[in-house]
C-alpha positions in Angstrom: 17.2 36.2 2.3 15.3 39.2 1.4 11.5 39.3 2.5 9.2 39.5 -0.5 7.4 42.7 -1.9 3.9 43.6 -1.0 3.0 42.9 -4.1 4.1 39.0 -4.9 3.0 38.1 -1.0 -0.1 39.6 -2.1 -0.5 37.4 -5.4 1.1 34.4 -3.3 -2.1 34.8 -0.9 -4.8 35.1 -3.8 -2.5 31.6 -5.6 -4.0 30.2 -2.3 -7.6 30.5 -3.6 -8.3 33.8 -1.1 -10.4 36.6 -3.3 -10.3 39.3 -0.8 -6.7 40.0 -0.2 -4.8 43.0 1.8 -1.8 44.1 3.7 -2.6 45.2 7.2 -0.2 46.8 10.0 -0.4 46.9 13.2 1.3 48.9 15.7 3.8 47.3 18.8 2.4 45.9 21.3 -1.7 45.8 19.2 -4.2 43.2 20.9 -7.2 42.0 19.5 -9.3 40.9 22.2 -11.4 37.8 21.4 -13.3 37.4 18.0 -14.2 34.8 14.7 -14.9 36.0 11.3 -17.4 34.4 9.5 -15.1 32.6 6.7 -11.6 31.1 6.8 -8.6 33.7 7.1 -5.3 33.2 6.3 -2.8 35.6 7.3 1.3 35.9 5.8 3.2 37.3 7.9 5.7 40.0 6.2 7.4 42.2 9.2 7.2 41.4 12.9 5.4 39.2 15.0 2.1 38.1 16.3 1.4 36.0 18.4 -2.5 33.8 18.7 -4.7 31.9 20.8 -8.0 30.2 20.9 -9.6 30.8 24.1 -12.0 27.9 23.8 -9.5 24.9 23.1 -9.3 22.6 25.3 -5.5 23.6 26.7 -5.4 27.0 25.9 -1.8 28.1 24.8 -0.3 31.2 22.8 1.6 30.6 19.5 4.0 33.1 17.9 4.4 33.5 14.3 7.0 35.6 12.4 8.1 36.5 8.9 7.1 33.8 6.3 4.9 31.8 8.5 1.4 31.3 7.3 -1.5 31.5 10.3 -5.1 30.0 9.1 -8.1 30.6 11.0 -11.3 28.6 10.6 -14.0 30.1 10.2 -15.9 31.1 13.1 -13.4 29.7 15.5 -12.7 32.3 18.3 -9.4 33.7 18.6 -7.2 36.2 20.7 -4.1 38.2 19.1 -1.3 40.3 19.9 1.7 42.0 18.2 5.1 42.1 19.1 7.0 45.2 20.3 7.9 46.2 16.9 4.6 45.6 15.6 3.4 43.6 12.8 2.2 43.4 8.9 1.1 40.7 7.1 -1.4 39.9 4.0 -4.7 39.1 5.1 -6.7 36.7 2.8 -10.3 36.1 3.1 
């Protein structure tokens, strides 16, 4: 099955309530060292993989997401991420 444009993923994420909505690459092998945003993020994943944890959970342990998943993050919740070896975009909705 062919993955969807830019363009309906975009729409797809705003459907989902988001008002601030973008497609974001990121090179292979990208890592986001440990962070929150202030609101709730929601992420689509288009091309690639990334994987996520949360550094303060209880039982720490990393989760990998590829194309078609959906990743939320609450607000303010601390969070670690890296990208696979071939790199990663996604829509970012906040």
């Amino acid at each position: 099955m062919p993955s969807k444009s830019r363009k309906d993923a975009e729409a797809e994420v705003r459907s989902w309530g988001f008002a601030h909505v973008f497609t974001w690459s990121d090179g292979p092998n990208a890592h986001y060292t440990p962070h929150s945003h202030s609101g709730l993020t929601t992420h689509l994943i288009l091309d690639g993989k990334l994987t996520i944890t949360y550094p303060n959970d209880k039982e720490p342990k990393k989760e990998t997401f590829g194309p078609g998943a959906r990743l939320d993050v609450d607000a303010k919740r601390l969070h670690e991420v890296w990208m696979g070896p071939e790199g990663c975009t996604y829509v970012i909705g906040e």
